[in-house]
C-alpha positions, -999 to +999 in steps of 0.1 A: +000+000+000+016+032-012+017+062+017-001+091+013+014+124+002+004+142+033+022+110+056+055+119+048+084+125+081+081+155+094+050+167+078+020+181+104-011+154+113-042+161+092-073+137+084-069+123+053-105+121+036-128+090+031-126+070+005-162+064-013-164+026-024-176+022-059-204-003-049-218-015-018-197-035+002-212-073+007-208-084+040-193-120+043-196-143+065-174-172+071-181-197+101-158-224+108-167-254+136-141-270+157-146-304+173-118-320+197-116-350+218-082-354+241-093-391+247-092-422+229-121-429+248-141-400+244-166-400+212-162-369+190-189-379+165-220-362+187-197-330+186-194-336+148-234-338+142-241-307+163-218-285+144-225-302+110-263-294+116-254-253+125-247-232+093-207-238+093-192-235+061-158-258+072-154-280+101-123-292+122-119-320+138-090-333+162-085-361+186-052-347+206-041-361+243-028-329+266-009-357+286+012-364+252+015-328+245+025-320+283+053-351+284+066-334+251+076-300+264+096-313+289 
């Protein structure tokens, strides 16, 4: 992005104007799920359903075990 004329070192603060968009801006909306399990005993399909069923556009899933991620920072 190219600095302004009126940005340059040593010049005095001023406003610089607003920029008028050439059409209306769209708003977008991007919703992502996240499901995690930390045991091999714990089910992460239920957590799956839920989010599959709510209006996310990309869903994450992880099975992770904070007792192997704990043992690995020592």
């Amino acid at each position: 992005m190219a600095t302004p004329a009126v940005r340059q070192s040593g010049s005095a603060w001023t406003v610089l104007p607003v920029q008028k968009l050439a059409a209306h801006a769209v708003p977008m909306e991007i919703r992502l799920g996240y499901a995690r399990v930390s045991t091999r005993t714990q089910e992460i399909q239920s957590q799956g359903d839920a989010l599959e069923a709510s209006p996310v556009h990309r869903l994450f899933q992880e099975q992770i075990s904070t007792r192997a991620c704990a043992s690995a920072r020592r």
